[in-house]
C-alpha positions as CSV (number, residue, x, y, z in Angstrom):
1,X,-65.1,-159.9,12.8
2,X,-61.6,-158.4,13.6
3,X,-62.5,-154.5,15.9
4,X,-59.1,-153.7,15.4
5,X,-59.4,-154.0,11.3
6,X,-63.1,-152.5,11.3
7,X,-62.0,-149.2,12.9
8,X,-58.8,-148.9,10.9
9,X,-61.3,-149.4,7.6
10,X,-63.5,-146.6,9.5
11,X,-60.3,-144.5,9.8
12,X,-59.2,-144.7,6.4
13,X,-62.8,-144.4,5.1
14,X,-63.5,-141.0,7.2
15,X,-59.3,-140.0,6.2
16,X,-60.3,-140.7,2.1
17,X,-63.9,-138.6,2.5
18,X,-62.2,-135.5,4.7
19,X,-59.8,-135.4,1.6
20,X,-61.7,-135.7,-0.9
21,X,-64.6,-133.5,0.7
22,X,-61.8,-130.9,1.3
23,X,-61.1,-130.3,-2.2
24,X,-64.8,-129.9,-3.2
25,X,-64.8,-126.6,-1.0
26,X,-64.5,-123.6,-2.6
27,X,-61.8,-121.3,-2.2
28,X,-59.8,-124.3,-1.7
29,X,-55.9,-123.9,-2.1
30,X,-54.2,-125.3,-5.1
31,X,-50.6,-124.5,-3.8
32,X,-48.3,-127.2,-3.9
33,X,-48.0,-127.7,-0.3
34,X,-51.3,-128.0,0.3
35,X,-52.2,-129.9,-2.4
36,X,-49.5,-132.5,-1.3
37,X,-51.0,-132.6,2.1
38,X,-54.3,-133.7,0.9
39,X,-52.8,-136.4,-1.8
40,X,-50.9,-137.4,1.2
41,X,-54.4,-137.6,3.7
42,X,-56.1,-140.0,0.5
43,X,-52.6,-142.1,0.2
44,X,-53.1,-142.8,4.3
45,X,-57.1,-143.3,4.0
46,X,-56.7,-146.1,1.1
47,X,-53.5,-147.4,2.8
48,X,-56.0,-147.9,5.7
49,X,-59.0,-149.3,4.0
50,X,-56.7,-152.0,2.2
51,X,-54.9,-153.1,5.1
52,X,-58.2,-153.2,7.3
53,X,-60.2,-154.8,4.4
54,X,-57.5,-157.4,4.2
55,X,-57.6,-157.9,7.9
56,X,-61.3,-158.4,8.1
57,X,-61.3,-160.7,4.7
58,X,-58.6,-163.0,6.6
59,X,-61.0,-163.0,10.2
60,X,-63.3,-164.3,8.2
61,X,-61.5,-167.0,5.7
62,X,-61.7,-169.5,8.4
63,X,-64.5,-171.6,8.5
64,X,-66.4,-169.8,5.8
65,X,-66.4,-172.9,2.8
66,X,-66.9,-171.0,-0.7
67,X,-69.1,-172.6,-3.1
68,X,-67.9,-175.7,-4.7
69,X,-67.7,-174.8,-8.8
70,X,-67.5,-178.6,-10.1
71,X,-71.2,-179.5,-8.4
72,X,-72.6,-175.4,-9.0
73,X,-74.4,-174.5,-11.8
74,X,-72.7,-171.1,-11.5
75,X,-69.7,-169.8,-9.2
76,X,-72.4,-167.6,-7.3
77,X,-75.1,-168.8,-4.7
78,X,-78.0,-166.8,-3.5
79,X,-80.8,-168.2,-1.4
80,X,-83.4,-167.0,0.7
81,X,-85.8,-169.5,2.6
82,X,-89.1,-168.5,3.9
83,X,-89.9,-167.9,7.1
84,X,-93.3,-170.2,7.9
85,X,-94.9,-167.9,10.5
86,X,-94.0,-164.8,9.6
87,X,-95.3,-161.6,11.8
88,X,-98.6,-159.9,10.2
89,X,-97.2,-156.3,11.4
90,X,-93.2,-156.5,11.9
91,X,-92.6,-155.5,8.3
92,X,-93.8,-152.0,8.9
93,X,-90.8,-151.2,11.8
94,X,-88.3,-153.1,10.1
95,X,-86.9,-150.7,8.2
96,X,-86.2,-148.2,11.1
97,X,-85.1,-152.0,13.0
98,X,-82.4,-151.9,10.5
99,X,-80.8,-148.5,10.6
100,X,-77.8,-150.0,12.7
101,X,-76.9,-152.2,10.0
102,X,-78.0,-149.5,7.4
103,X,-74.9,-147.4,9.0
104,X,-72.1,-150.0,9.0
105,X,-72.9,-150.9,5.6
106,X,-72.9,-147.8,4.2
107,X,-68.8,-148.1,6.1
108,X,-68.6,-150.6,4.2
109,X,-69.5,-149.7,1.0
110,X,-68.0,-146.4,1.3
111,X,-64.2,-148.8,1.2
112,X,-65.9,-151.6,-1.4
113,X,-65.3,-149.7,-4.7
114,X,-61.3,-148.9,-3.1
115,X,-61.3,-152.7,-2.5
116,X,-62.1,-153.2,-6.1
117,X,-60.1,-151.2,-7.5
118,X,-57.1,-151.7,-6.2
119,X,-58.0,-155.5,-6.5
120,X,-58.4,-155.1,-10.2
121,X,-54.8,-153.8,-10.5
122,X,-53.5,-157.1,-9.0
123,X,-55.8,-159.0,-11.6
124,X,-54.6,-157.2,-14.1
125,X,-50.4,-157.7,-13.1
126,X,-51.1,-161.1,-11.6
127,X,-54.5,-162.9,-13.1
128,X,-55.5,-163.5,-9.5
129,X,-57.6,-161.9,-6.6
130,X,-56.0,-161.3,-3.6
131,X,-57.8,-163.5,-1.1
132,X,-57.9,-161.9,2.0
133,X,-59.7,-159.1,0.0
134,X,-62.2,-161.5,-2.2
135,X,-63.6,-162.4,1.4
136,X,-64.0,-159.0,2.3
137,X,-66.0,-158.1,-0.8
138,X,-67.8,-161.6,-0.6
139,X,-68.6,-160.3,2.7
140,X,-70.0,-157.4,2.0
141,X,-72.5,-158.4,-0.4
142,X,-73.6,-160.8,1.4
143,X,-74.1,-158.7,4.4
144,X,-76.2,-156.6,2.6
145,X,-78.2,-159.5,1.1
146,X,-79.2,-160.1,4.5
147,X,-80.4,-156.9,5.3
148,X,-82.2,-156.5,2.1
149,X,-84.1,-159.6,3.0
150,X,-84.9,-158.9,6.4
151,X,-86.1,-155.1,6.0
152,X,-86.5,-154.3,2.1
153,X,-86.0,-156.3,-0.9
154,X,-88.3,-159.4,0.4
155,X,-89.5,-159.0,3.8
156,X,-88.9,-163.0,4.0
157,X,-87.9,-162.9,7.5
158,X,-88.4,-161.7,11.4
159,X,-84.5,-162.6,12.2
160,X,-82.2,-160.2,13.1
161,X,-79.8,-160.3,10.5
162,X,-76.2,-160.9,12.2
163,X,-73.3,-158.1,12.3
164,X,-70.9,-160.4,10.5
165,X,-69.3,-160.3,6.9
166,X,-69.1,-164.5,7.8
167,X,-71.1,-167.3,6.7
168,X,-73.8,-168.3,9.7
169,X,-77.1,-169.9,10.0
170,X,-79.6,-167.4,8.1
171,X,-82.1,-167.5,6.1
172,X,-80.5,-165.5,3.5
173,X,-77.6,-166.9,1.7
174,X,-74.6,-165.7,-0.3
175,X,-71.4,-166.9,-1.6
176,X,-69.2,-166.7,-4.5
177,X,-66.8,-169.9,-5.3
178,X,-63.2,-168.0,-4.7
179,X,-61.4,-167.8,-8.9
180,X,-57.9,-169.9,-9.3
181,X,-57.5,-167.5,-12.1
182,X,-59.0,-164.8,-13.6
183,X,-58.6,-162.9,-16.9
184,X,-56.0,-160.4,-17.0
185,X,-57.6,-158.3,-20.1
186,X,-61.3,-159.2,-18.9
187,X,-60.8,-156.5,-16.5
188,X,-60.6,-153.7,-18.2
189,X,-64.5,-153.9,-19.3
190,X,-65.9,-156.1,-17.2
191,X,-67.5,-153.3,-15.1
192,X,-68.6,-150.6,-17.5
193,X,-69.1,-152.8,-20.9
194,X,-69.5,-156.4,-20.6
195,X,-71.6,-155.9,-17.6
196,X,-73.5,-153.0,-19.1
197,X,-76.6,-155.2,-20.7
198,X,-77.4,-157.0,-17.1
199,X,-77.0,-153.8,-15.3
200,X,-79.7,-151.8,-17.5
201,X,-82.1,-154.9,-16.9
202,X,-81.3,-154.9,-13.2
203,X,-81.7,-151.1,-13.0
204,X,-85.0,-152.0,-14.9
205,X,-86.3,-154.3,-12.4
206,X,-85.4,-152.5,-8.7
207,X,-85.2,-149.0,-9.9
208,X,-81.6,-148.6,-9.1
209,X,-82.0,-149.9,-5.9
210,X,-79.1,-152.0,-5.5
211,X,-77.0,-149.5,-7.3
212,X,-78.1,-147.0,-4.3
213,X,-77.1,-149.2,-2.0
214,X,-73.2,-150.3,-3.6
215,X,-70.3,-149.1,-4.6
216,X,-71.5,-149.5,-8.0
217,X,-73.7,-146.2,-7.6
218,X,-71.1,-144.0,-9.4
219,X,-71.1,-146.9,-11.9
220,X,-74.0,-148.4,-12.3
221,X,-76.8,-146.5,-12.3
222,X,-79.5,-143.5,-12.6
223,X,-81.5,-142.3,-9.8
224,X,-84.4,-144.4,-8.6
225,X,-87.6,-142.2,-9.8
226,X,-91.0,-143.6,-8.3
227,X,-91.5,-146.9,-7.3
228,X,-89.6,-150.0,-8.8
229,X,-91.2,-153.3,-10.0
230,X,-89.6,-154.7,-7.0
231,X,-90.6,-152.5,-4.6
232,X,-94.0,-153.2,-6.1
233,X,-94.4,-156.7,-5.7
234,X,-92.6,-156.3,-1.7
235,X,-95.5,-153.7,-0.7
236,X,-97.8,-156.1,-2.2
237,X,-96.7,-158.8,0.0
238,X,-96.5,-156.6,2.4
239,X,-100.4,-155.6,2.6
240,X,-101.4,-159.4,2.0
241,X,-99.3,-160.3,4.9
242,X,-100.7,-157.7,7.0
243,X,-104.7,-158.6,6.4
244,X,-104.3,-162.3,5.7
245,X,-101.1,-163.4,8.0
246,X,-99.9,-165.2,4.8
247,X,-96.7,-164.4,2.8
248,X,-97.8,-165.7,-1.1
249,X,-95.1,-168.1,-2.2
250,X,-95.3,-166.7,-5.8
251,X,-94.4,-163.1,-5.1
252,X,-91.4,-164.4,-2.6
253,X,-90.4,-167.0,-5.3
254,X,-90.2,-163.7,-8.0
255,X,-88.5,-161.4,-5.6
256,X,-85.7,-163.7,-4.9
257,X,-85.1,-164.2,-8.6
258,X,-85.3,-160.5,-9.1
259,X,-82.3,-160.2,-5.8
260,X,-80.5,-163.3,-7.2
261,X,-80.2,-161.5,-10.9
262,X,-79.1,-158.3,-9.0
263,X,-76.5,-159.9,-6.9
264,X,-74.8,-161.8,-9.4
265,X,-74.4,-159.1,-12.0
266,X,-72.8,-157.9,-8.5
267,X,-70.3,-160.1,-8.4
268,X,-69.5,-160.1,-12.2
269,X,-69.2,-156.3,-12.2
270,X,-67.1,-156.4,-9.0
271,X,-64.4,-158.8,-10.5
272,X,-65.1,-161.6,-8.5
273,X,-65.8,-163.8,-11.6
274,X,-65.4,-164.1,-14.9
275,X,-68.3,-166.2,-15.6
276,X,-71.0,-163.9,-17.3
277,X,-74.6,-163.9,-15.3
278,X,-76.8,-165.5,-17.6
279,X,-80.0,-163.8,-18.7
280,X,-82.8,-165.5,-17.0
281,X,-84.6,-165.2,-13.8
282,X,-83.8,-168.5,-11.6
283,X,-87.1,-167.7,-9.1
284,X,-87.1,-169.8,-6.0
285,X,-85.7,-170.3,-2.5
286,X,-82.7,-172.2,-3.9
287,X,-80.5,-172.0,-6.9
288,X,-81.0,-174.4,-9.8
289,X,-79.7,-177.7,-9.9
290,X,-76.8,-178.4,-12.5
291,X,-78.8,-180.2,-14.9
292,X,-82.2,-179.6,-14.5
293,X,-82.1,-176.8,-16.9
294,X,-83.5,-173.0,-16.2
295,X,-86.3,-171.8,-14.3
296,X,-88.3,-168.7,-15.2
């Protein structure tokens, strides 16, 4: 991953929030000048977050295969395998473990929904998705599946998740085959309409959890009140793990479904495909095999 492109993205995300933060303070002046030097502060922030979102996508092109659509039963992959010997304890420090990666994501997502957008404008003139940035929101999503698997969302691992928007060697997968073409009209509602009956029914199952931690928190979703059904069945795992020193294959199997669901209504609300998530909970380490049929 490119240093130079992650701290111009860090520039232009702490450039957009001073702006916009400056305008939410009261008393602020509305005088033409000043006014002009704020639009002018955004205009540099997003200039930044583009050109080092674009730099990081293209670090990362190289060597990192997308999935192959012809032999995938859907453009999206999401995996997570099972550690065997998993530590009894570890889970209960994991979370503070992750705060590092808890901070550049939130970096990260803080420039996603810019990414997006401005992504979404070339679909919409062009009917294609600017590579460089595809990886980069590919990347993203994928880092944060790895966290979310090592600290929160399944516990299904003691490896350190890497600091890398790249493919690699963990036990948590993600990828998304990159589009030829994609619909110019599609998105215009792909985000807030189409996508609106998988994102209640993802909301449903993790409580808002994964809107919490994404761009799409401004889009998706209501605040997370008590506990989710996901968060549930992790703590349950959690407490078996931690008397019996065994991780039950059933829960795992269910909370990857419920994280696969999630992330592709991700990537379909993101613009990364225009292939619609289907409605069914594919449990299991692995995604389903083109003609096996579905799992639930």
């Amino acid at each position: 991953m490119s240093g130079l492109h992650m701290a111009l993205l860090v520039i232009g995300v702490l450039l957009t929030a001073a702006s916009l933060g400056s305008i939410a303070v009261p008393g602020f002046p509305d005088t033409g000048p000043e006014l002009a030097a704020v639009a002018a502060v955004a205009a540099l922030g997003v200039l930044a977050i583009l050109v080092g979102a674009a730099g990081l996508g293209r670090s990362i092109a190289a060597g990192a295969p997308q999935v192959d659509e012809s032999s995938a039963a859907l453009p999206t992959e999401v995996s997570g395998h099972l550690d065997p010997g998993l530590s009894r304890w570890k889970w209960l420090v994991k979370w503070f473990l992750a705060i590092p990666h808890v901070v550049v994501l939130a970096l990260l997502w803080a420039a996603f929904p810019v990414v997006t957008l401005a992504a979404g404008l070339v679909i919409l003139v062009t009917g294609r998705y600017p590579a460089s940035w595809f990886q980069f929101c590919v990347g993203v999503l994928r880092w944060n599946w790895r966290v979310s698997f090592y600290a929160y969302s399944v516990l299904g691992t003691d490896a350190y998740p890497p600091f890398t928007l790249a493919r690699g060697p963990y036990p948590a997968r993600f990828d998304v085959a990159y589009p030829e073409r994609l619909s110019h009209w599609q998105v215009l509602v792909k985000s807030w309409l189409f996508a609106l009956p998988n994102l209640l029914i993802v909301a449903a199952m993790t409580g808002g959890a994964w809107a919490n931690d994404s761009w799409s928190n401004e889009s998706w979703s209501t605040e997370t009140r008590g506990i989710s059904l996901t968060g549930a069945l992790v703590l349950i795992a959690a407490v078996i793990l931690l008397f019996t020193g065994v991780y039950r294959q059933g829960i795992f199997n269910l909370l990857v479904g419920l994280n696969r669901w999630a992330l592709r209504t991700a990537a379909y609300t993101a613009l990364m495909t225009d292939t619609y998530p289907p409605f069914r909970l594919d449990q299991g380490a692995g995604e389903p095999v083109p003609g096996s049929g579905p799992r639930t």
